[in-house]
SERO-4910 file (N, C-alpha, C, O; in steps of 0.05 Angstrom, whole numbers):
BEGIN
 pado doro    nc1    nc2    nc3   cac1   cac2   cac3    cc1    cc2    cc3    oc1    oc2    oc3
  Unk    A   -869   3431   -241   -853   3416   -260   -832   3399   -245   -815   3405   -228
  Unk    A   -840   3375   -257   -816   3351   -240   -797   3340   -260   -781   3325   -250
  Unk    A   -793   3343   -287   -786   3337   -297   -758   3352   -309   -760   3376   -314
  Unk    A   -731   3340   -315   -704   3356   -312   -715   3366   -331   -736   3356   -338
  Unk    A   -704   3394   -351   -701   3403   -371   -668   3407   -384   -652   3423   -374
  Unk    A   -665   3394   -401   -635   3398   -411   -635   3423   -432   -649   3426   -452
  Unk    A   -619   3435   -425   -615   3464   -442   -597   3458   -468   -574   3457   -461
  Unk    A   -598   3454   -485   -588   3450   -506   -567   3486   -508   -569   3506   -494
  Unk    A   -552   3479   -528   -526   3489   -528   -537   3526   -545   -523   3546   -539
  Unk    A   -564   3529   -566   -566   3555   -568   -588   3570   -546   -598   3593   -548
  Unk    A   -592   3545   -521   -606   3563   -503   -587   3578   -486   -592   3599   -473
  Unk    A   -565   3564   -487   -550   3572   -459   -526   3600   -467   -524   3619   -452
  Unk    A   -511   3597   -493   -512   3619   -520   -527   3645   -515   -515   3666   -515
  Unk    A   -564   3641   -510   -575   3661   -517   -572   3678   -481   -571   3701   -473
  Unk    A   -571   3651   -468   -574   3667   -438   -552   3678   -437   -552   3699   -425
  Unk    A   -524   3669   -448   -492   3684   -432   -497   3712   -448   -495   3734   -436
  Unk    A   -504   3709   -482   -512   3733   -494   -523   3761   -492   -514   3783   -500
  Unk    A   -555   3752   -472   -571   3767   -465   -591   3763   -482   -612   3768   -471
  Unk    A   -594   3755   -510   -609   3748   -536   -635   3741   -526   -645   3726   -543
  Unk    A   -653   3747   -504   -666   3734   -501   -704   3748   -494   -698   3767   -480
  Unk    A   -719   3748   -495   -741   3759   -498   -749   3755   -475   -743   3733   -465
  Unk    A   -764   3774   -458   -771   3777   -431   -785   3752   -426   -769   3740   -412
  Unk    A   -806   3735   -430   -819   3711   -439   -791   3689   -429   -790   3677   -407
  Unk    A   -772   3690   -449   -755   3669   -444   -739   3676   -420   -724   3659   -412
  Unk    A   -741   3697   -409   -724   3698   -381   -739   3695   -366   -729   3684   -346
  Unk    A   -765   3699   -364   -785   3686   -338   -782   3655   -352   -777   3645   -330
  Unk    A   -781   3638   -365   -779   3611   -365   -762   3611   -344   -767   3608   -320
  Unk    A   -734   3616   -361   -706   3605   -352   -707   3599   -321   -702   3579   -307
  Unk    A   -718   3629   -314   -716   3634   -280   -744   3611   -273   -742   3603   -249
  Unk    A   -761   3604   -282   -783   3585   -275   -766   3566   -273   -765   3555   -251
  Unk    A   -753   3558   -289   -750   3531   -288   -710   3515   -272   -697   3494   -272
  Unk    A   -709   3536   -264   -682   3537   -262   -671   3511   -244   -652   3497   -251
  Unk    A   -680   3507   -227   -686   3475   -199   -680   3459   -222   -656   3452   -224
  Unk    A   -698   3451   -246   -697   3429   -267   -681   3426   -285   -682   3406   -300
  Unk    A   -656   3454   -287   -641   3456   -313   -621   3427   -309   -624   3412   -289
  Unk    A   -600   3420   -330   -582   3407   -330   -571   3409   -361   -586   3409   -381
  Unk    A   -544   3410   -361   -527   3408   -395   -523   3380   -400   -525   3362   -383
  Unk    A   -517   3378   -429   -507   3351   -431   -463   3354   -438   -453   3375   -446
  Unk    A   -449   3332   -434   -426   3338   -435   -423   3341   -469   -399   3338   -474
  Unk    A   -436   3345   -491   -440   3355   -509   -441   3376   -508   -425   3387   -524
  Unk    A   -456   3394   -495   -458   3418   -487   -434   3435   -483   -425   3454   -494
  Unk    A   -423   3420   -460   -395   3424   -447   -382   3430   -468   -381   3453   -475
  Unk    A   -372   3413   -479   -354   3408   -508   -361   3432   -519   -345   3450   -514
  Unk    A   -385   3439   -539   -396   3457   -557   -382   3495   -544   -370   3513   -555
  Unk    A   -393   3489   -516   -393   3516   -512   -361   3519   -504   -352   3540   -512
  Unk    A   -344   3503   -490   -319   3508   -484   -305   3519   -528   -299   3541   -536
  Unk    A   -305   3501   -538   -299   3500   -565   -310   3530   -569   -291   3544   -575
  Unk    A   -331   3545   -567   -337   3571   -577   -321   3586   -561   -305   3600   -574
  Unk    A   -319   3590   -534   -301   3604   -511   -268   3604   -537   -260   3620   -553
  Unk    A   -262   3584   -529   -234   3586   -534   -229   3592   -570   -208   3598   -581
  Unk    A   -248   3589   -578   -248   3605   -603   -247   3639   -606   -232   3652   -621
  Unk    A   -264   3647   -591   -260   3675   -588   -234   3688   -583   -221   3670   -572
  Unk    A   -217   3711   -586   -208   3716   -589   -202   3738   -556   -223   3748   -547
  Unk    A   -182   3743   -544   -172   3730   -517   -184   3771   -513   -185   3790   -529
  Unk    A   -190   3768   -485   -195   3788   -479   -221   3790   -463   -230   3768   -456
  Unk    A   -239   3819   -451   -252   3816   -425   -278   3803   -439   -289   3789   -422
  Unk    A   -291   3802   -461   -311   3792   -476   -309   3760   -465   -325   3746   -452
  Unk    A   -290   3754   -474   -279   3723   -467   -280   3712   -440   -288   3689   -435
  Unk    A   -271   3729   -423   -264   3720   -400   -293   3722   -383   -301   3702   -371
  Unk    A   -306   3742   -382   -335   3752   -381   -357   3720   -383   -370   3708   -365
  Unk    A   -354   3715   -409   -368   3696   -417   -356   3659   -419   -365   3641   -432
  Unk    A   -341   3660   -408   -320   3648   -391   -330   3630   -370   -336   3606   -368
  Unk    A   -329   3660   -352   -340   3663   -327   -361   3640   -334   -362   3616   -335
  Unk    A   -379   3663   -337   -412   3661   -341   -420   3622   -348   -439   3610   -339
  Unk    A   -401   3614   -363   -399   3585   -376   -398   3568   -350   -414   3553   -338
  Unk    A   -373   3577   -345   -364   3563   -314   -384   3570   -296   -386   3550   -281
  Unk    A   -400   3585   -290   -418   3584   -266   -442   3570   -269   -455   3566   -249
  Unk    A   -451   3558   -302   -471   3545   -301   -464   3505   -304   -480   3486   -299
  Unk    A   -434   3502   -315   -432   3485   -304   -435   3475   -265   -444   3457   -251
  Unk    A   -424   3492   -263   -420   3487   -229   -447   3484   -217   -450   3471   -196
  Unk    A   -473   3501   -233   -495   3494   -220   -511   3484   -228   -534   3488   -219
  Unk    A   -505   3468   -246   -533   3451   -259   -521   3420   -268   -498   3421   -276
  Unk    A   -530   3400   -267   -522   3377   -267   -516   3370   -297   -530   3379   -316
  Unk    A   -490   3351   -300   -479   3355   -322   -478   3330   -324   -466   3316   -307
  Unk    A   -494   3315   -354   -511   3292   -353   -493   3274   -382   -492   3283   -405
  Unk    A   -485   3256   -376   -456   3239   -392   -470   3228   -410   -495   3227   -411
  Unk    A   -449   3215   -433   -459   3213   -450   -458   3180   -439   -434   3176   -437
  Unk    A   -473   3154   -432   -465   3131   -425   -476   3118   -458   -486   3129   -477
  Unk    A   -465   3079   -451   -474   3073   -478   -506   3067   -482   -515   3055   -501
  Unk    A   -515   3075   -467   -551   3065   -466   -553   3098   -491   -563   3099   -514
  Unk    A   -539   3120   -475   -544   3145   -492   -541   3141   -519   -558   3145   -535
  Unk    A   -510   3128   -526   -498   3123   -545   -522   3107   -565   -529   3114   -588
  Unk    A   -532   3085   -550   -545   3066   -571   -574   3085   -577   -589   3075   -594
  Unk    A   -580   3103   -569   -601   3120   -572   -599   3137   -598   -611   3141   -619
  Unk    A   -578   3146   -583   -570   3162   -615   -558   3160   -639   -556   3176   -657
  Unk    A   -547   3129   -637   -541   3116   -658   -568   3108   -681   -570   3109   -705
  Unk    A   -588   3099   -656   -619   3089   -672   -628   3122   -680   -640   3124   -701
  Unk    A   -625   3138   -670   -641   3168   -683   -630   3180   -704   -642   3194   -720
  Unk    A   -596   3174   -705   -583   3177   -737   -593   3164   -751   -605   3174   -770
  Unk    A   -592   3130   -746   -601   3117   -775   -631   3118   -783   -640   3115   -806
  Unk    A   -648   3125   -755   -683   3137   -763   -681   3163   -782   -701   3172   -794
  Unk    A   -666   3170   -784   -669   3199   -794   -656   3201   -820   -661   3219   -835
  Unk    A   -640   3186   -824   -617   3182   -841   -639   3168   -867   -640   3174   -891
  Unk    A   -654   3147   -849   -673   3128   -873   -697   3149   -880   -713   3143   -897
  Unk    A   -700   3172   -868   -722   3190   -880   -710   3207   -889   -725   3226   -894
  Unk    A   -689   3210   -895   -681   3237   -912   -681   3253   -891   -699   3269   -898
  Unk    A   -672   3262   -866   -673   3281   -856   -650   3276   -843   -654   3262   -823
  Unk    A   -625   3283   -845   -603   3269   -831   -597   3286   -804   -604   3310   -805
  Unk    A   -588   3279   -785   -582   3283   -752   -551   3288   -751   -537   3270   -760
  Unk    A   -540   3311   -740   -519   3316   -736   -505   3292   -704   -517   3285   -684
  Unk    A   -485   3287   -712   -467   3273   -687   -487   3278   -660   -504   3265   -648
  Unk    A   -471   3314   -658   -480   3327   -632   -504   3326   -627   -511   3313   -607
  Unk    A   -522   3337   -643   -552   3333   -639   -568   3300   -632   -587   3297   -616
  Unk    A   -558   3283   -645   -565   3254   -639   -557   3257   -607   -573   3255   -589
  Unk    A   -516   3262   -601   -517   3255   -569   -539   3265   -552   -553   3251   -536
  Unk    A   -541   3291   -555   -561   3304   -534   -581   3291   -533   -588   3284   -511
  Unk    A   -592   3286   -552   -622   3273   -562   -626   3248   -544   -644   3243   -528
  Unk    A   -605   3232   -552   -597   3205   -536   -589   3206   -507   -591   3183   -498
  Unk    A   -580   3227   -487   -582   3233   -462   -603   3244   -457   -611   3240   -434
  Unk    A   -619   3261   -473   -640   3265   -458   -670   3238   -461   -687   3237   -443
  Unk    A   -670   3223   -482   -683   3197   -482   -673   3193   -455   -685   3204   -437
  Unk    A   -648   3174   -450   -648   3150   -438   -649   3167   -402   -651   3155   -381
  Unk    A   -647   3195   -405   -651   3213   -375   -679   3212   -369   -687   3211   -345
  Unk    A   -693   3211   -388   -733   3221   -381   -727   3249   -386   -746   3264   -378
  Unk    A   -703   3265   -401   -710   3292   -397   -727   3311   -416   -729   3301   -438
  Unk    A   -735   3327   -415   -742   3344   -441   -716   3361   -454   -693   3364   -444
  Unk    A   -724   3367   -472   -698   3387   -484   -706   3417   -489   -723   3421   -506
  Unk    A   -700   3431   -481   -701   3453   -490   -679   3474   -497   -661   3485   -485
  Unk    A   -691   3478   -534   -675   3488   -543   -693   3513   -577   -716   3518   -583
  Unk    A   -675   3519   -587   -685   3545   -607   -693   3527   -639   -703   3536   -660
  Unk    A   -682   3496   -630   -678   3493   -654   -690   3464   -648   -679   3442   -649
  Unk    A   -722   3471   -641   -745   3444   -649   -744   3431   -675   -746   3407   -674
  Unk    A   -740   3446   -702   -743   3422   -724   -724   3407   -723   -730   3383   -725
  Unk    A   -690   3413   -719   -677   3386   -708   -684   3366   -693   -674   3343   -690
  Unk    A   -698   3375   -684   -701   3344   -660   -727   3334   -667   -736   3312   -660
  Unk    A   -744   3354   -685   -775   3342   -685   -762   3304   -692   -741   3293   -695
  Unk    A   -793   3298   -690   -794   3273   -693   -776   3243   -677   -772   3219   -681
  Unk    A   -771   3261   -660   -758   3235   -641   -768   3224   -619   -757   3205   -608
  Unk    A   -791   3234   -611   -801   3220   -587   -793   3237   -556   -798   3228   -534
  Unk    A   -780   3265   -562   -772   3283   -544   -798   3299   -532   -820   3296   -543
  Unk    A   -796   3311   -515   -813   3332   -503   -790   3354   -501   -770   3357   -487
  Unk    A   -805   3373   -526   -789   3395   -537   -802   3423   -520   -826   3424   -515
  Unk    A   -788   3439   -514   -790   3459   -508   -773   3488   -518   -749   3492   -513
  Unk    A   -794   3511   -534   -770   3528   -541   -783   3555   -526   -804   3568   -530
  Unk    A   -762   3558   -507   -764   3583   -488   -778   3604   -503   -796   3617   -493
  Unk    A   -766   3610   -531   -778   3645   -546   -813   3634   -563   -825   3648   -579
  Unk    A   -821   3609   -553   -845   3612   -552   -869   3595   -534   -893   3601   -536
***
């Protein structure tokens, strides 16, 4: 596999968790060279951290947050992304299927990256032209 894989925000959730089915931990560890977050990601998961309520649970998974920024490439949102995910809101918007903010950015960094996405939650993103990947199958 040459191709990055961007972890979307309930893969990385299920790994600090443990939530994860023997299957999806031999991915993870397969593919780990190719991982990368998007700074959506960043955002999402800092926002859940500091929501939790203060103590070793927190700090634990904290940690755990911080060590996968530090090792996996952390992929911006530029305006090539922006104009990506502006066109996959209003694609989706004109079919009745509307696209959250967050989900368009990712969507739109992983377009204009070449990356695939992998995440738990394929019918969000169906239909965009992604190479979807969901670890629990």
């Amino acid at each position: 596999m040459t191709l990055r894989v961007v972890l979307d925000t309930t893969v990385i959730s299920a790994a600090v968790r443990g939530d994860w089915p023997d299957s999806a931990q031999s991915w993870l560890a397969d593919t780990r060279a190719h991982h990368a977050v998007t700074v959506v990601t960043v955002m999402e998961l800092v926002f859940g951290v500091q929501r939790m309520p203060r103590g070793r649970k927190r700090s634990d998974i904290a940690a755990a947050v911080e060590s996968l920024f530090s090792s996996a490439p952390i992929l911006e949102l530029t305006a090539s992304a922006a104009m990506a995910a502006g066109n996959f809101r209003a694609d989706r918007a004109a079919m009745g299927r509307p696209l959250s903010l967050a989900d368009a950015e990712i969507a739109g960094i992983c377009a204009v990256n070449g990356a695939a996405l992998a995440t738990r939650n394929t019918r969000d993103f169906a239909g965009l032209g992604l190479d979807l990947v969901d670890p629990w199958h």
